[in-house]
N, C-alpha and C positions, 0 to 999 in steps of 0.2 A: 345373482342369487347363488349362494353358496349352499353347499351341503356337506355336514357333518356324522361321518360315522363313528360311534364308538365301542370298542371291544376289548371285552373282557375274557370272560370265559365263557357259556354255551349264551347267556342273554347279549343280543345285538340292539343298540340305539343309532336309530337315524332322526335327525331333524334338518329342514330345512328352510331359509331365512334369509336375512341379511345382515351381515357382519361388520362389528364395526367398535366405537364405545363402548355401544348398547347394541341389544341385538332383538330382530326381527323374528319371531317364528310364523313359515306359513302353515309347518305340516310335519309332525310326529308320527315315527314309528316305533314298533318292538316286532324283535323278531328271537327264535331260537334257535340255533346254528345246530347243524346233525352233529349228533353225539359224539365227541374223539375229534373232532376237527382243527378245534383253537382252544387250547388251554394256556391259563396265564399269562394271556395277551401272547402267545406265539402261534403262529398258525401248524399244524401237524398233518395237516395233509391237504395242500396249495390245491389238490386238484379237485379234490369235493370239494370246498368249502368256496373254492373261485368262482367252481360252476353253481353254487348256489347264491352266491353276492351276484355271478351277472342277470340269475332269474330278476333278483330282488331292484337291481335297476331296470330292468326290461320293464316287468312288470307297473313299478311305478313312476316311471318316467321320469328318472332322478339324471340330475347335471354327470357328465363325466369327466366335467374338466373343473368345473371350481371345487373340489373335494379336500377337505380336511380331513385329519386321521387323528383320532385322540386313544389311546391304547395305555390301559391300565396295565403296568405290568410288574413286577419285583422287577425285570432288567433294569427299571431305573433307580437311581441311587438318589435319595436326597437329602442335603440336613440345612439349617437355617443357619445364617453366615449372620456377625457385624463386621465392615469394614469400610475404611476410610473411602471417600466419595471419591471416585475416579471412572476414565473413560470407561465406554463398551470393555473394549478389546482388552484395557488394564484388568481390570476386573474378573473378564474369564480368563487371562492369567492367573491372577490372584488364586480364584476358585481351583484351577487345576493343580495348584499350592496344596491346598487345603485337601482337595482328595487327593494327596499325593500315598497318604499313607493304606487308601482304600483301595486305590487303581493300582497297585505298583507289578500286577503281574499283567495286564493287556493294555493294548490301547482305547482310549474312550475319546468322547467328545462331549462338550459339557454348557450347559445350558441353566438359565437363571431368568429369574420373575422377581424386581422390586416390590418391596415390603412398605409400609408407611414405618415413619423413622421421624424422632423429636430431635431429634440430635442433626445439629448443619450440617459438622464437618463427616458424619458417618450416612452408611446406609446400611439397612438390613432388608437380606436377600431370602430366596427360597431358591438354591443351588441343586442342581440334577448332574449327573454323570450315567453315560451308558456307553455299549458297545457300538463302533459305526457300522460293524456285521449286521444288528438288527434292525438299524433304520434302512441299510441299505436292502435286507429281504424284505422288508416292507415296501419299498419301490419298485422295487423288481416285480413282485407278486402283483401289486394294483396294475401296475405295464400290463404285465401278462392277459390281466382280463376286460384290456382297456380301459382304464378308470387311469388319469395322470391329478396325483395328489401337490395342492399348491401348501400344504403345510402336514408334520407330524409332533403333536404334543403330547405327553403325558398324563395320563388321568389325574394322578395328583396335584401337577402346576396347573392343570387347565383349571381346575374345580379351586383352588382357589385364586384364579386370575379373578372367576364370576363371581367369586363371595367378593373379592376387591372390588368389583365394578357394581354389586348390590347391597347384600348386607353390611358391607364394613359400614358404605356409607352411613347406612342408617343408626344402625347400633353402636356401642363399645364393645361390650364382655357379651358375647353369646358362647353357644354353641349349636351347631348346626348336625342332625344326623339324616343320610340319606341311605335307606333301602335299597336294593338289588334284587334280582333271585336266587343269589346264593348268602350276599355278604350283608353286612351295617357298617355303613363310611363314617365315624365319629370326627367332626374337627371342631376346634375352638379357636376362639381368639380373643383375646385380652386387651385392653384397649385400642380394639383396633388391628392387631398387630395379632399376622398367625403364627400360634403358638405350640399345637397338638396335632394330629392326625394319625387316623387308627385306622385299619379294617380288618374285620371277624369276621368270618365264618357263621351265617345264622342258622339252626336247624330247627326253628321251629318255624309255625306261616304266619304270615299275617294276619291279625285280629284275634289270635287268641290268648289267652290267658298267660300263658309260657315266653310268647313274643314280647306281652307287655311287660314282663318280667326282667326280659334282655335287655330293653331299650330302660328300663330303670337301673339296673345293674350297669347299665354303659353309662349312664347320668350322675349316680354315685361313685364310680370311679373317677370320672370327671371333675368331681368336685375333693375327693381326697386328693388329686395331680396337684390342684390348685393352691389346697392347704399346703398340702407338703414344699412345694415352691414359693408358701409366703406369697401367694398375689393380694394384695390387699380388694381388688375389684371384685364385686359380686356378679356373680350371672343374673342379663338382663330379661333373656329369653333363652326358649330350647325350641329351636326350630326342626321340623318334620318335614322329610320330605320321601316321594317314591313309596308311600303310604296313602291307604284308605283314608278318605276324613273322617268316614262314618265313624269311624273306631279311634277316631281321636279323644273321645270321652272315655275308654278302658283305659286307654295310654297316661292321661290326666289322674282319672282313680289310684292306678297302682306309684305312679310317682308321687302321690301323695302320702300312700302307704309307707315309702322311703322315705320321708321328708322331706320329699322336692316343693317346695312351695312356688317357683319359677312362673312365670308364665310360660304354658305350651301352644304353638300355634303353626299350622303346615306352611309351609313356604309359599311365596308370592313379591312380585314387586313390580307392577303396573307400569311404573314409572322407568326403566333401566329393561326391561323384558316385552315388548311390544307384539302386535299381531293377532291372527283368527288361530294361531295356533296354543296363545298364551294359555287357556284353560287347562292344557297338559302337559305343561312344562315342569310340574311339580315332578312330576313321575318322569322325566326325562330332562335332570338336570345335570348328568356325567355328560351328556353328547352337547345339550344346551352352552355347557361353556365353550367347546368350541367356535361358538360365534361370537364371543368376545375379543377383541384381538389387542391384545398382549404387547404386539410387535414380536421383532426378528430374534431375541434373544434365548426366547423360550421353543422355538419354532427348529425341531432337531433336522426337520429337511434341510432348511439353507444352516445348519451349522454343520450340517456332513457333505455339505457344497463347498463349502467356505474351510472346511477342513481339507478336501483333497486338493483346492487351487491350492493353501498353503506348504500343502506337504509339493505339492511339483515346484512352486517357484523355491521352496529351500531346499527341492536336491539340485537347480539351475546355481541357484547361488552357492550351494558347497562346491559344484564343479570347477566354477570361474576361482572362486576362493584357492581351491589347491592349485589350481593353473597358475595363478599368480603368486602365489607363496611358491612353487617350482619356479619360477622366472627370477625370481628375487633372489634364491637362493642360488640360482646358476649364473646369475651377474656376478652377486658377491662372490662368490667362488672364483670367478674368471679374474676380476680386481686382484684380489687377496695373490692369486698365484702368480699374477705380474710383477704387481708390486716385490714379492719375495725375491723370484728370480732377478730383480735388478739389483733389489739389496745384496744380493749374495754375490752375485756378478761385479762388481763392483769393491769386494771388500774378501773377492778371491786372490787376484795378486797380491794383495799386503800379509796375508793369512796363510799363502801356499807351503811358503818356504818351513815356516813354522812349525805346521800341522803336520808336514811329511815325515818330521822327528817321530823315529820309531817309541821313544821314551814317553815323549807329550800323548801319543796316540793309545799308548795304554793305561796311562795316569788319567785321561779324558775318559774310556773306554769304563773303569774301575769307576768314577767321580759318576758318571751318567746311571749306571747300574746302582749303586747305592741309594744315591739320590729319590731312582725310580721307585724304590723298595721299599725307603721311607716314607717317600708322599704314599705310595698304597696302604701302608699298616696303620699310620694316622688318620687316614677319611677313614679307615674297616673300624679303628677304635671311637672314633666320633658318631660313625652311622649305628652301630652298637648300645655306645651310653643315651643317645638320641632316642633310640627304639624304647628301650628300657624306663627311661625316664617318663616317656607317654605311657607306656604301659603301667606305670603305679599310677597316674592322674584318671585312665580312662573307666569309667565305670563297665563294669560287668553283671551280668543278671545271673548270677549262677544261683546253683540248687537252694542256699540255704536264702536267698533273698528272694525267691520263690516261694518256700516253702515258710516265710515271716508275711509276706501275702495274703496265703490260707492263714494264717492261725489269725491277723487279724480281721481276717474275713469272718472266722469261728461264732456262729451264734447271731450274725447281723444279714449273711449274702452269701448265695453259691455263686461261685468265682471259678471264669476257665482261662485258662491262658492260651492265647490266640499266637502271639509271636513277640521276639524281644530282637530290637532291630540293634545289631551292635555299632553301625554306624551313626546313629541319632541318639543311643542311649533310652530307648524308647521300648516299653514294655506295656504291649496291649492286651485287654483281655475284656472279657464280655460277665457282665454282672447282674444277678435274676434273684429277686426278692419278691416274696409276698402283700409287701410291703412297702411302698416309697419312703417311709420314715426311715424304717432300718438301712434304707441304700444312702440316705444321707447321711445318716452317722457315719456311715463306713468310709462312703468318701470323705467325711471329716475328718476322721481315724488318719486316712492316707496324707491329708495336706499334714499333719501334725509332722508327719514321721519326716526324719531327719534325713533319710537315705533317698528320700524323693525331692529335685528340685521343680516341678512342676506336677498337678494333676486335676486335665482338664476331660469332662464327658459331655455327650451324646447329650440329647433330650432320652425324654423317657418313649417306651411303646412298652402295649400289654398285649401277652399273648396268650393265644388258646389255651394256654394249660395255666391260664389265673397264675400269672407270674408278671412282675415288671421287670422291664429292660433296659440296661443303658451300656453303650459300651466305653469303658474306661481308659484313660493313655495317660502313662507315666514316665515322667523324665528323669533317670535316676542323677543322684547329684556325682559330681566330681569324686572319682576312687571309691565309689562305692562298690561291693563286693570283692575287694581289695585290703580288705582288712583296716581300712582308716578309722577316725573317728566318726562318719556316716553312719558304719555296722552298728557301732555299739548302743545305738540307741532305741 
């Protein structure tokens, strides 16, 4: 029997089951963690909040050894990957490729959930990156109040491991939104295949008028993402979940008020969700996916396991490594000054008589000194024209290819610039519209231009302040900023 806790911020879900494909519930919780304790899936004060998770096993008589941790939190990083089919271990290489440009100030460890994929030779992933600092306070901390966790996952991969293992099945094109007590979890998927995910901030309650208003505002946005992206698929259903039924008929009214035609209907699946617990697993379906299991890839325990065996055997192997490139390099050395000494010994008598000529020894004296003077001024004028000549090739982001950025940003997108990597030629920045149509133009605007040889983005996210999101990377072309013909266009 396993048990799964999940945490967010002051709302706590426990369920507990059996874990597996599909998962068992025998028994659901909610609980509310004291005020200031755990914000944004970090814990803020280990000592309350410990001593109230150990009441909350006391009391209900929960496992403390088979324990899952699922923790919603911005520390994790995510974005959807396609990439050619290869092992485990290739693959979260791969990925640490890809967040190279995101992590490149700490270390991370990084973790990944397959996608359904039409395509043979590729796969499409849901990629996570986070700090090992905060999986490892999350062990340390369960230690402390005895509880030994056999896995820790993310709210976001976990939640759609379960849509993989329920709804995809069943559907193509849904979307799926789930309630909290603070936020509204929005995720889609398009044939199959996850595409979206959001969460807000809700400030109004359930059931009333205001509510149903948000969750129709979140369902027309959804369907503008759609348009804008050209999905030719129509949504099949809008599933509800961690909501009243009763008030499923307001929810229905005001979506109709928008012209959601859809069918709505609260979450369920009989079939993939078993047990005396199933009747409440609508309303505890962040912790619920913890009982699906995924396997080891998505699972950040054994990947901050499996990261510190690696980091000790490659400082064993950097050690032997210099031992032996020392060895090799003091054989060769002992060779090379054999060898010399015989040659020279050997082609001393024929040479002595010679060389003792006070004349030869300063004609040699003179010849060796010039010599030396030449070969230096020749590498200094080769290392020179060398440097110089990369220097007109290599692109540069200076001011005025900045500032041709904003002007075509002007009237389409508010544009910030984040960083311009002068080793990659890479200039990133973050872009916020009202609008997804306008961020397409714009990005369209960017492939056209001349001075950029690549320009690839983010998916979209919408935030609190009714703006869309993406963040944008541009590889500027060859001599650009340089004055070539790149500029002038």
């Amino acid at each position: 029997m396993s048990t799964v806790i999940y945490l967010s911020n002051q709302q706590i879900q426990i369920v507990e089951g059996k874990r597996g494909k599909t998962a068992t519930v025998n028994r659901c919780f909610d609980f509310l963690a004291p005020q200031g304790t755990i914000i944004n899936g970090i814990v803020m004060d280990p000592d309350g909040f410990g001593s109230f998770l150990k009441g909350i096993w006391s009391e209900n008589k929960l496992s403390v050894k088979d324990v899952i941790l699922v923790v919603n939190s911005t520390k994790f990083v995510g974005q959807n990957m396609e990439i050619p089919k290869m092992s485990d271990d290739k693959t979260l290489d791969h990925i640490k490729r890809g967040f190279s440009n995101i992590d490149r100030s700490e270390e991370k460890i990084y973790g990944f959930l397959r996608l359904e994929s039409s395509q043979k030779k590729m796969q499409r992933l849901y990629a996570e990156s986070v700090s090992p600092d905060f999986v490892k306070d999350y062990i340390g901390f369960f230690q402390s109040i005895g509880i030994t966790l056999k896995g820790i996952y993310s709210g976001e991969g976990s939640t759609i491991g379960l849509i993989n293992s329920t709804k995809a099945k069943q559907r193509s094109t849904f979307m799926l939104m789930i309630a909290d007590s603070m936020t509204l979890t929005t995720i889609l998927y398009v044939n199959k295949v996850f595409t979206y995910y959001n969460s807000a901030r809700c400030f109004h309650d359930p059931g009333t008028e205001e509510y149903a208003q948000d969750l129709s505002r979140s369902v027309s946005q959804i369907r503008q993402f759609m348009q804008a992206n050209q999905f030719e698929a129509e949504l099949e259903e809008i599933i509800l979940a961690g909501m009243d039924e009763k008030d499923i008929n307001l929810y229905k009214a005001h979506m109709r008020d928008f012209g959601v035609q859809t069918s709505v209907e609260m979450f369920s699946d009989s079939k993939n969700i078993k047990g005396p617990g199933t009747s409440n697993v609508q309303n505890h379906l962040f912790a619920t996916s913890g009982l699906f299991d995924t396997g080891n890839n998505g699972n950040y325990l054994v990947r901050y396991q499996t990261k510190k065996v690696e980091k000790k055997n490659g400082s064993s192997e950097k050690y032997f490594i210099i031992l032996a490139a020392a060895l090799v390099v003091s054989v060769a050395g002992f060779i090379a000054s054999l060898l010399r000494t015989n040659r020279i010994k050997s082609q001393l008598d024929e040479l002595e008589d010679y060389n003792n000529s006070a004349v030869v020894q300063m004609q040699v004296m003179e010849y060796d000194e010039l010599t030396a003077r030449n070969s230096f001024l020749v590498q200094q004028y080769l290392s020179i024209a060398n440097i110089n000549e990369n220097l007109a090739t290599y692109p540069w982001a200076t001011s005025a290819v900045q500032q041709k950025i904003f002007r075509l940003a002007n009237g389409y997108a508010l544009v910030t610039l984040n960083s311009c990597n002068a080793d990659s030629g890479t200039t990133n920045m973050d872009v916020n519209a009202s609008n997804v149509q306008t961020i397409n133009e714009f990005i369209s605007i960017l492939k056209k231009q001349k001075l950029f040889h690549d320009v690839t983005y983010t998916g979209y996210s919408y935030s609190d302040v009714d703006l869309y999101h993406v963040n944008v990377s541009c590889t500027l072309e060859e001599a650009v900023g340089r004055g070539g013909k790149a500029d002038e266009d």
